[in-house]
PASEBA-1860 file (N, C-alpha, C; in nm, 3 decimals):
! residues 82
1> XXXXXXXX> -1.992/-2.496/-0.507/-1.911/-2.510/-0.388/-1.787/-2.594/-0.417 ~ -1.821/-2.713/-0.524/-1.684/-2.778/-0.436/-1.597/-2.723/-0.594 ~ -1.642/-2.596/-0.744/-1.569/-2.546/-0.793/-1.472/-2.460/-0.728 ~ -1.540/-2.353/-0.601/-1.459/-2.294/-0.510/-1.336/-2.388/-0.439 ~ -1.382/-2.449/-0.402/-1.265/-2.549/-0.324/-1.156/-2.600/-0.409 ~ -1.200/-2.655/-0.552/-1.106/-2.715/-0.654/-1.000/-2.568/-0.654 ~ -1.071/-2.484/-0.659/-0.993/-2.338/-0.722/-0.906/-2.274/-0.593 ~ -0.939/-2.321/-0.481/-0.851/-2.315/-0.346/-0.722/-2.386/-0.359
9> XXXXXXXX> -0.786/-2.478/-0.339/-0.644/-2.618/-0.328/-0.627/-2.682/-0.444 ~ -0.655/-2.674/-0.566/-0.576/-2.709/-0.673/-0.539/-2.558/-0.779 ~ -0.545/-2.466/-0.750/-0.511/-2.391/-0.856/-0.371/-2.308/-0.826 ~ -0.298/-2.306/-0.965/-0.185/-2.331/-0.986/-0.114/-2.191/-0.911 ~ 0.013/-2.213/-0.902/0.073/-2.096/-0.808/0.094/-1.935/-0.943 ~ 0.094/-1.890/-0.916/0.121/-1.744/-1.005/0.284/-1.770/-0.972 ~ 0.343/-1.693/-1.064/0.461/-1.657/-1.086/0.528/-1.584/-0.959 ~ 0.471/-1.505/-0.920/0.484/-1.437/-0.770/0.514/-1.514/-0.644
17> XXXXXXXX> 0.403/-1.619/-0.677/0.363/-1.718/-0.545/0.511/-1.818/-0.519 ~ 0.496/-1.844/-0.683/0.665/-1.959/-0.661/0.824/-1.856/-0.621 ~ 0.797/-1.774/-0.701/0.964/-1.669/-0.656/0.927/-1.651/-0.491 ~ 0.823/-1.636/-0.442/0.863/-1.597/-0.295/0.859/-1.723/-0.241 ~ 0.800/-1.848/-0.269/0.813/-1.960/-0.196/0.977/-2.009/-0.216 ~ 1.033/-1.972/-0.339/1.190/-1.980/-0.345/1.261/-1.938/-0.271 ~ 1.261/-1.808/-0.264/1.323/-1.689/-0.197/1.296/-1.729/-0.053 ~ 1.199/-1.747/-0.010/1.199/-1.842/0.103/1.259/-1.927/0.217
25> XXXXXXXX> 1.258/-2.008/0.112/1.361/-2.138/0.127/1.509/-2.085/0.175 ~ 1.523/-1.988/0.027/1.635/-1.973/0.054/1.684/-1.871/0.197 ~ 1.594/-1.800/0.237/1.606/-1.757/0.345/1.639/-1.819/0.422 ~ 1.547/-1.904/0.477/1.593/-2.018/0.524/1.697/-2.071/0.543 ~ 1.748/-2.149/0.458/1.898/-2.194/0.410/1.978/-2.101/0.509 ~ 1.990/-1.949/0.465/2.108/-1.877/0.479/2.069/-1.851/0.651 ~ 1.963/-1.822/0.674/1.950/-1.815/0.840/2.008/-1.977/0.936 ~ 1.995/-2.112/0.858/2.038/-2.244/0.896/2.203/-2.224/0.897
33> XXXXXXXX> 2.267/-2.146/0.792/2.356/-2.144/0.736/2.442/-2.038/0.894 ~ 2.372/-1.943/0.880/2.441/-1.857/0.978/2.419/-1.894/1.133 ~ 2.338/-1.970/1.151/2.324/-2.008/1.307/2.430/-2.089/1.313 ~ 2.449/-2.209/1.208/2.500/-2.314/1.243/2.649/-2.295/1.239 ~ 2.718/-2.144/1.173/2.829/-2.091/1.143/2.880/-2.035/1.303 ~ 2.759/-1.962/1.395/2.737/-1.866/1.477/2.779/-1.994/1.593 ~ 2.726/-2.104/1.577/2.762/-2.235/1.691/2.909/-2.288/1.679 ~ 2.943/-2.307/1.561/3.075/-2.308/1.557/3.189/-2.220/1.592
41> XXXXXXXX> 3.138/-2.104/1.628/3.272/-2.020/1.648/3.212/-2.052/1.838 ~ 3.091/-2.042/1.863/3.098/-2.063/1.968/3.152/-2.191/2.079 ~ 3.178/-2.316/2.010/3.219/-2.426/2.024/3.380/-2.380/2.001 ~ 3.421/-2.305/1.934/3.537/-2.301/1.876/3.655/-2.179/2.019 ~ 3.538/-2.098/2.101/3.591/-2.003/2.152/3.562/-2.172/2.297 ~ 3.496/-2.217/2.330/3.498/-2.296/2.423/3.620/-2.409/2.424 ~ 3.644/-2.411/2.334/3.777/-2.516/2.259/3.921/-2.408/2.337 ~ 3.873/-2.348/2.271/4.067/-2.235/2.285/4.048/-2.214/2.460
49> XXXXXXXX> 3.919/-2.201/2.538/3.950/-2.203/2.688/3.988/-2.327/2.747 ~ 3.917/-2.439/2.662/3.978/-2.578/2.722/4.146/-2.576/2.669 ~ 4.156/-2.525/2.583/4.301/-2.598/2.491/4.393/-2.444/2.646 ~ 4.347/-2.365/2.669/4.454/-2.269/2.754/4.456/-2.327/2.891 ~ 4.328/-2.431/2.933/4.357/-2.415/3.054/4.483/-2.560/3.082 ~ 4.428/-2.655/2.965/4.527/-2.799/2.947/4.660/-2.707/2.934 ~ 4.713/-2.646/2.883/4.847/-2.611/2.874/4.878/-2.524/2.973 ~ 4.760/-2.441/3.047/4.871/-2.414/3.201/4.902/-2.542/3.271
57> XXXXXXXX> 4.797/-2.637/3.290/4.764/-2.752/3.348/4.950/-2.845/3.319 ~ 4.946/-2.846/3.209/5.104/-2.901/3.140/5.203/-2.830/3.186 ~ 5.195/-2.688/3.236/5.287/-2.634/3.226/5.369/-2.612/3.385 ~ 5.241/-2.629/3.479/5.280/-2.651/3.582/5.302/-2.805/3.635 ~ 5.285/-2.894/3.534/5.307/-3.034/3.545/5.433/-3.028/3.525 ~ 5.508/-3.022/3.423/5.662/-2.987/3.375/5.710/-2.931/3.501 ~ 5.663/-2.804/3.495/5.757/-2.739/3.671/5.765/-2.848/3.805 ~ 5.651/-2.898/3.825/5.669/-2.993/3.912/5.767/-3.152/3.877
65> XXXXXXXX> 5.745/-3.152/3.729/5.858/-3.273/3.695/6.032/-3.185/3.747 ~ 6.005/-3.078/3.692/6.176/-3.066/3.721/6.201/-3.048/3.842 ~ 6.137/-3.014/3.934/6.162/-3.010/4.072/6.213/-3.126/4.103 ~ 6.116/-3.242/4.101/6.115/-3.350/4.125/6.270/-3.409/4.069 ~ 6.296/-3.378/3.944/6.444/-3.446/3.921/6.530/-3.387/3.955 ~ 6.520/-3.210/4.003/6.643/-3.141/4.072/6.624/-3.227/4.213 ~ 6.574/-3.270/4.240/6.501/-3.329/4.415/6.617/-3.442/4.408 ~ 6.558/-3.537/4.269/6.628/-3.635/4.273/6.751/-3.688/4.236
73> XXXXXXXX> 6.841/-3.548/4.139/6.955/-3.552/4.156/7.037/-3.497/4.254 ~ 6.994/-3.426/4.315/7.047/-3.398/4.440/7.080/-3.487/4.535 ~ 6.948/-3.579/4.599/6.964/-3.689/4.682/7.070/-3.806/4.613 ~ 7.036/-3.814/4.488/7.134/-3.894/4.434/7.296/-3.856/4.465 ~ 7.316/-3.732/4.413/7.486/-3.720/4.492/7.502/-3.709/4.593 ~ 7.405/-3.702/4.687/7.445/-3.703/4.821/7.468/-3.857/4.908 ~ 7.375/-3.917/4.809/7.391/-4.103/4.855/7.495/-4.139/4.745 ~ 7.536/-4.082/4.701/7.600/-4.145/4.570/7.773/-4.049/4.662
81> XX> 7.794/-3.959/4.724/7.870/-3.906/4.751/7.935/-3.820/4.639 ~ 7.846/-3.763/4.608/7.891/-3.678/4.479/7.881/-3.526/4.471
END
C-alpha cells in the first residue's frame, strides 16, 4: 500500500506530463495576456468618450467667454462713449 502511494505522489512526471504542464502555463500567460490587452482598449474607448465630452464642454465654455467679452466691450464703449 503505501509502495502504491509513493508511486502516486512521488513518481516522476513523463516527458508528456511536463510539455503539457508547460504548454499550459503558457496558455495561460497568453489568455492573462489577451484579457488584460482586451481591458485596455476598453478603458482606452472610455477615455476618448471622456476626452470628447471635456472638449465639447471647452468648447462651449470659449463660446460663452466670447460672448461675455463681445458683452463687455460693447458696454465698455457705450460708458466709455465710444
Amino acid at each position: 500500500m503505501l509502495k502504491r502511494l509513493g508511486e502516486v505522489f512521488g513518481a516522476p512526471k513523463t516527458g508528456t506530463a511536463k510539455i503539457n504542464g508547460v504548454a499550459s502555463q503558457f496558455e495561460g500567460m497568453i489568455n492573462e495576456l489577451e484579457t488584460g490587452e482586451a481591458m485596455n482598449y476598453d478603458r482606452m474607448a472610455e477615455n476618448t468618450v471622456e476626452i470628447d465630452a471635456l472638449e465639447n464642454q471647452n468648447t462651449d465654455l470659449s463660446d460663452t467667454n466670447v460672448k461675455a467679452r463681445n458683452i463687455r466691450d460693447a458696454l465698455s464703449a457705450i460708458i466709455n462713449g465710444g
